[in-house]
N, C-alpha and C positions, 0 to 999 in steps of 0.2 A: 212554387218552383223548387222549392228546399227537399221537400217532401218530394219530389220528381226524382230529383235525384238520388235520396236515402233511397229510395224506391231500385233506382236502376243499380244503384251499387250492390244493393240486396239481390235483388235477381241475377246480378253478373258475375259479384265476386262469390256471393256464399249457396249458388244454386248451380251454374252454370258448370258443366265440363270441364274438368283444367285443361285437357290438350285443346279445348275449344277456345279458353279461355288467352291460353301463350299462345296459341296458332293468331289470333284474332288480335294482339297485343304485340307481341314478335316482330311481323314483319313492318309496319312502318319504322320500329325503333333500328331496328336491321339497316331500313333503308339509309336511314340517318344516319345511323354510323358507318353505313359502307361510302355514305357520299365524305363524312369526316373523313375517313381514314385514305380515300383518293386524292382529297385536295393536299393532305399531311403529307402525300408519298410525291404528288405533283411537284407538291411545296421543294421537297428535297430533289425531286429529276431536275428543275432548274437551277437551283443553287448548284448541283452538283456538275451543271454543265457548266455555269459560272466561274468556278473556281472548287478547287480540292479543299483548300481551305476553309471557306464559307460553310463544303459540306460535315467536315469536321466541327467546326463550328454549333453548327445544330446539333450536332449528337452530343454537345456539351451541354447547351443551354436544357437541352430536352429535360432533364430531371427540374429544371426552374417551372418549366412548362407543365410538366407532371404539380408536382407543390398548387401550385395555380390553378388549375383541373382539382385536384385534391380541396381546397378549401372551397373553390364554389359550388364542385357537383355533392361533395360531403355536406356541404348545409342545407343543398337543396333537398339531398336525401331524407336527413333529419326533419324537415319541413311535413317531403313526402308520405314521410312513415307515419309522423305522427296527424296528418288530414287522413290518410289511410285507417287510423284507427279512429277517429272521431267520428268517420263516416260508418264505421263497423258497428259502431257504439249508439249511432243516429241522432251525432252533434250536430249537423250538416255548419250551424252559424259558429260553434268553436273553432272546424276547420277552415271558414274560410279569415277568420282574426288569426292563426297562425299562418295564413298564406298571407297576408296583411304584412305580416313583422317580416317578412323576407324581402321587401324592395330595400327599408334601407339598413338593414343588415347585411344587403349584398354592394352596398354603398360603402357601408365603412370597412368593410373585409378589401375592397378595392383599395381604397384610399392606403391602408393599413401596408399593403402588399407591394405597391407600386413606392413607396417613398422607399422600405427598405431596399427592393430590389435594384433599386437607382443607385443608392450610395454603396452596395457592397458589390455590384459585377464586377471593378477592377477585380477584385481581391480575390471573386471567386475564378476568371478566367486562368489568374494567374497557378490559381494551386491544381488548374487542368492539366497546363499545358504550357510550354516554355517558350512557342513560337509565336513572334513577332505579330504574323499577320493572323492568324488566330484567335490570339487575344483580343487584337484590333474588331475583328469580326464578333468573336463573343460577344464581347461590349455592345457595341452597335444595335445588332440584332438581340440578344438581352433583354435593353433599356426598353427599346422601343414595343415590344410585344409586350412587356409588364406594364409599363406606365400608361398604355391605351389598352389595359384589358379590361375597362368594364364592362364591354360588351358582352364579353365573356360572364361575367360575374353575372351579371343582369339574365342575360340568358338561360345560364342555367340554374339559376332559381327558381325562374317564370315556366320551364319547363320542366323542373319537378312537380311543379303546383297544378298543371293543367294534366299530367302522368298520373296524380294521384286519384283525378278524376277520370279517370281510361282513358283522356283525349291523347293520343297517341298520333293524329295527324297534321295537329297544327307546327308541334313542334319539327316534324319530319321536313313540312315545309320550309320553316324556318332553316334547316341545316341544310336542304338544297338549296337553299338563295344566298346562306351566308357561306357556303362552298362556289355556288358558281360565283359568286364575287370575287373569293381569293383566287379562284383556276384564273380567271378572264384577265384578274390586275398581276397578278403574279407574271408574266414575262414582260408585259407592258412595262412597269417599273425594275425590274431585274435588268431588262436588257435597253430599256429606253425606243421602246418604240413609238410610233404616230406622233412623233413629235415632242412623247414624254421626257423626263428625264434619266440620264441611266443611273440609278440608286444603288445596281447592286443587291448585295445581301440585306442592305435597308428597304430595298421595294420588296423585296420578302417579307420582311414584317410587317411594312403597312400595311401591306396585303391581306396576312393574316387579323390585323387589328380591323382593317374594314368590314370584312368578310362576317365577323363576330358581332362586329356590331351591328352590322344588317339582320343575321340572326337574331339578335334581343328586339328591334323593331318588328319583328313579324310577329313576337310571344307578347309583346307588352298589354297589346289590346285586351286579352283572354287572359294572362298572367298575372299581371298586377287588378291588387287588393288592396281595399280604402287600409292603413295600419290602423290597427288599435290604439287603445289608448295608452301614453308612455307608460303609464305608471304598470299596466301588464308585462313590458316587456322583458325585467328581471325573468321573472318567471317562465315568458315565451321561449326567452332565449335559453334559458338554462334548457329548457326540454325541448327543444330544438338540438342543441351540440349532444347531449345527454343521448340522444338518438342518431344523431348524425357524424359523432365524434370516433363510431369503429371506420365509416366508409372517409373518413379523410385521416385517418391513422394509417388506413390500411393504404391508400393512395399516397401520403405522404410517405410512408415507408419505403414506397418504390422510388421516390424522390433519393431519400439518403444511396437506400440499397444501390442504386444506380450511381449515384456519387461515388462512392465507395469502390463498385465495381470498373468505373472507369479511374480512378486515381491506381487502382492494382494494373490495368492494363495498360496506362500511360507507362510503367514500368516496363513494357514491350515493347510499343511503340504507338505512334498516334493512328495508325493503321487499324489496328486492333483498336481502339477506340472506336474508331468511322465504326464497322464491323460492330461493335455493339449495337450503335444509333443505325447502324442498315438496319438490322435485328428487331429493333424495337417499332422501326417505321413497317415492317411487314409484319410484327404479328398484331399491329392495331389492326390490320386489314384482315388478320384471319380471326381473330378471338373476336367477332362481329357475332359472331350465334353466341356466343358464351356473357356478352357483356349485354346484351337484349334481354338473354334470359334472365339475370343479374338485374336489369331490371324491373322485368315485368313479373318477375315472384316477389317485389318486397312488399307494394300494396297490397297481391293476393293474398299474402300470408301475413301479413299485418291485420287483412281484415279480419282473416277467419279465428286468425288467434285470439281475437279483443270478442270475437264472437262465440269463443270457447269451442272452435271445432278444426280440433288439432289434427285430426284426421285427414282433412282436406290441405293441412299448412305439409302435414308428410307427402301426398301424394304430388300437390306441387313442386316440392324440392325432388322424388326423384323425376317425376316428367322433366323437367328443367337440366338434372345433371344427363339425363338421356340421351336429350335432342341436346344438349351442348356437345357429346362426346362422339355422338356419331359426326355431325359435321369436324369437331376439333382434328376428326382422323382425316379428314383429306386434308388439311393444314400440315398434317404427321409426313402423310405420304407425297409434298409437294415440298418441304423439306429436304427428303429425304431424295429425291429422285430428280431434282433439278433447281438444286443450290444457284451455280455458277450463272444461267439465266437472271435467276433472283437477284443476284448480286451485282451483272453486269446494268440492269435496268438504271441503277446508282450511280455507279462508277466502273469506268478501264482502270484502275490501278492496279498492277497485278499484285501486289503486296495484300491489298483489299484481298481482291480474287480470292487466292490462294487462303489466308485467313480464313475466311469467311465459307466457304464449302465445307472446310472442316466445323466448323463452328455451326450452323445450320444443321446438319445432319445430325449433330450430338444433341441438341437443343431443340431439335425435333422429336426427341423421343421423352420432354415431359409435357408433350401437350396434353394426352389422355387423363395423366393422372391431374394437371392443372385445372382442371375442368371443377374436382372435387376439389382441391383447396383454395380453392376462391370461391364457390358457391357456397361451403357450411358456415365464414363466417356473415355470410349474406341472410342465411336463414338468421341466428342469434340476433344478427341486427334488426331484423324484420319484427319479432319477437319483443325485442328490448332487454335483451341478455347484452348488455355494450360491453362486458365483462371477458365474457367467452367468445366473441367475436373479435375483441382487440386482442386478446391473446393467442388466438391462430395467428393473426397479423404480425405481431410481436416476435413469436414463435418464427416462423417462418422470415421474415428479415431480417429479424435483430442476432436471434440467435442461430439460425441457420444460413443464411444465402451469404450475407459479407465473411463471415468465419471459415464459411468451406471454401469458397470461392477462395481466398488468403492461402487455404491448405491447400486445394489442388493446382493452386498458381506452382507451388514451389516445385511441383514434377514437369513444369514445361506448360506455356501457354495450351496445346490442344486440350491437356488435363482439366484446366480452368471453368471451359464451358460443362465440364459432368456438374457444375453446380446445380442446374437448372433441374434436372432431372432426378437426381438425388433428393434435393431438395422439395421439390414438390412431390415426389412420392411418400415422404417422411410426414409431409405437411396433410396428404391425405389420409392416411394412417389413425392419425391424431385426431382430425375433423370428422371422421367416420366413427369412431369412440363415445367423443362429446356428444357426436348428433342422437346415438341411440340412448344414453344416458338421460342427455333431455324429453326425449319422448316418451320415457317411462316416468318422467314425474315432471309433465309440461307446465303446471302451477305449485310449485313450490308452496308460498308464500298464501295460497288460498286456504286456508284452515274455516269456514264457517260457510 
C-alpha cells in the first residue's frame, strides 16, 4: 500500500500538469473555505442583530481568533511540508511517523493556549476598549471559543496530514458539517429559540466551538496516526516548527498587526474598529481563491523541490499567483462598486456606514498586489527557506503595516486605510527580487 501511494504522488505531483494539478486540488479546498468564511459572516449577521456591542466585540476578539488559526494551521503546515517531502523523497513510512507526532502536539498547543487566553482577556478587553458592555462581551465570547478550541487544534492538524496526501475531500467535508453546525446553533443559542436558552453572544461561541469540533470528528478516522516513538519527538518537533514556524509568524503577525491597528483606530472611535472586523469578516470570503492556492502549492512544490525539479516549483507559483489575481480582481471591483451594501449586510449604524465605504474602496485597491506578497513567502516555505519567508512576514507587519498605519493616522482617519495598499505593494516588490534570486541558485548548499 506504501508503495501505491509513492506511486500516485509520483505520477500527480512530479508528472501531472500544474493547472491540472490546482484545477484538481483548488476547488474542494475553495469549497471549504467559502463554507468557513459564510458561517464566520453568518456568525457576525447574528451577533450584529443582537447587539452593536457583541458585534464590536468580535472584531476585537478576532486577532485572539487569528493567534489560534495561526498556531494550529502553522503546525499543521509544518507537518504538511515536511510528509510532502518525505513523499518526494519516497519515505512513504517517515511521513506518516511525522503525521503521528501531530495528534498530541496538537493537544498540548491547546492546552498551552486556552489557560493563557483565560487569565489574560480582562486585560486584553480592557486595552480595546473603554466600554462597559464590550468588555463584558469580549470576556464572555473570548474565554469560551479558546478554552473549547480543541476542535480546532485537532482539525486542523488532521487536515494537513490528509492535504499532504492530495486527499482534498475529506477535509472539505468536515468544514461543511462543522459550518452547518454553527449556521444551524448559532440563532438557536443567540436568540433562544425551540425552547433553548437565550445565551446571547455566548451561543455564539458555543456555536463556534461545536461546529469545530464536529469538523475534527469527521478528519480523525483518516487523520490521526499511531505517534512514534517519544524519544523521536525532540527531533519531530523541531522539524515540524522549523517548517512550520514562517506560516504561523506570518498568521500571528496578523494577530499583533491587527491589535495594533485596532488600538490606533480605538483613537477615532469604536465605529472604525467594527469597520476593521467588517473588513476582515469580508475579505476571508473573497481571499478564498488566494488562500486555496496557498494551499495547494505547498506540497506541489515541496515535492518537486526535494525531487530537484525546480522548474515545476516556478511554474507552480506563477499558475498559482495567476489564478489568484484574476479572481482577487472581482474582490477589487466589488469593493469598489458597492461598499455601503457590504457593510449594511452588518450593521445600520451610520457612523459604520459612513466609515466604512470610504474604507473599503481604498483597501480595495491592495487586493492585486496582495496576491503576491502573501504567496512568495508561501513559496520559501515550501522550499524550507524559513529564513526568507519569515522575513517578508516580518517585513511587511512589523516594519511596515503598524508604522504607516501610525503615520497616515495623523493626516485624518480616511488617510489610515492607504496602509493596506501601500503596503502590500512594497511587500510585493520585495518578494518578486527574493523569488528571482532564489531561482538562480535553488541549492545553495548542494556542493557534491
Amino acid at each position: 500500500m506504501d508503495m501505491e501511494n509513492i506511486k500516485q504522488n509520483n505520477d500527480y505531483f512530479g508528472t501531472e500538469k500544474i493547472s491540472k494539478i490546482l484545477f484538481k486540488m483548488a476547488p474542494p479546498v475553495m469549497l471549504a473555505q467559502l463554507i468557513q468564511a459564510l458561517y464566520n459572516i453568518i456568525d457576525s449577521v447574528f451577533v450584529g442583530r443582537y447587539s452593536e456591542s457583541g458585534l464590536t466585540a468580535l472584531s476585537i476578539v478576532y486577532p485572539l481568533q487569528l493567534l489560534m488559526i495561526a498556531l494550529a494551521v502553522g503546525t499543521g503546515v509544518g507537518i504538511n511540508t515536511v510528509m510532502a517531502s518525505k513523499l518526494g523523497l519516497g519515505q512513504s513510512d517517515r511521513a506518516d511517523e511525522y503525521a503521528g507526532a501531530g495528534t498530541p502536539l496538537a493537544v498540548v498547543l491547546w492546552a498551552v493556549f486556552a489557560a493563557v487566553c483565560y487569565a489574560v482577556m480582562p486585560l486584553y478587553a480592557r486595552l480595546q476598549t473603554s466600554s462597559p458592555e464590550v468588555i463584558a462581551d469580549v470576556i464572555t465570547y473570548g474565554r469560551i471559543v479558546c478554552v473549547f478550541s480543541f476542535g480546532l487544534f485537532l482539525e486542523s492538524i488532521w487536515t494537513k496530514i490528509l492535504q499532504a496526501r492530495g486527499n482534498m475531500k475529506i477535509p472539505m467535508i468536515a468544514q461543511i458539517a462543522g459550518a452547518a453546525t454553527n449556521m444551524i446553533f448559532d440563532p438557536l443559542l443567540i436568540f433562544g429559540m425551540f425552547g433553548l436558552p437565550e445565551m446571547g453572544i455566548a451561543g455564539a461561541a458555543a456555536a463556534t466551538a461545536a461546529g469545530q469540533i464536529i469538523a475534527a470528528l469527521v478528519v480523525m478516522k483518516n487523520g490521526f496516526y499511531k505517534p512514534p516513538e517519544w524519544r523521536r519527538y525532540p527531533r519531530y518537533v523541531g522539524r515540524i516548527f522549523c517548517l512550520g514556524t514562517p506560516n504561523i509568524l506570518m498568521q500571528s503577525a496578523y494577530t499583533l498587526y491587527i491589535f495594533g491597528l485596532n488600538m490606533i483606530l480605538a483613537t477615532f472611535s469604536d465605529a472604525a474598529v467594527t469597520v476593521l472586523g467588517l473588513y476582515y469578516k469580508w475579505q476571508t470570503f473573497f481571499f478564498i481563491p488566494l488562500g486555496a492556492m496557498q494551499t495547494c502549492i505547498v506540497p506541489v512544490i515541496s515535492f518537486n523541490y526535494a525531487a530537484g525539479n525546480t522548474e515545476r516549483c516556478r511554474k507552480t507559483l506563477n499558475t498559482a499567483i495567476i489564478f489568484g489575481a484574476a479572481l482577487m480582481f472581482l474582490g477589487t471591483l466589488c469593493f469598489m462598486i458597492i461598499p455601503e451594501p457590504m457593510l449594511r449586510f452588518f450593521s445600520m449604524d451610520d457612523e459604520v456606514i459612513r466609515i466604512g465605504i470610504t474604507a473599503f474602496r481604498i483597501i480595495g485597491l491592495s487586493f492585486i498586489p496582495l496576491v503576491t506578497s502573501l504567496t512568495y513567502p508561501v513559496l520559501f516555505q515550501a522550499v524550507g527557506a524559513s529564513l526568507k519567508s519569515s522575513l517578508l512576514t516580518v517585513i511587511r507587519t512589523v516594519f511596515l503595516f503598524v508604522p504607516l498605519a501610525y503615520l497616515f493616522s495623523r493626516f485624518g482617519l480616511d488617510y489610515f486605510w492607504l496602509t493596506y495598499p501601500v503596503t502590500d505593494g512594497i511587500v510585493s516588490l520585495i518578494g518578486l527580487f527574493m523569488s528571482r534570486q532564489f531561482f538562480k541558485c535553488p541549492y545553495p548548499k548542494r556542493t557534491a
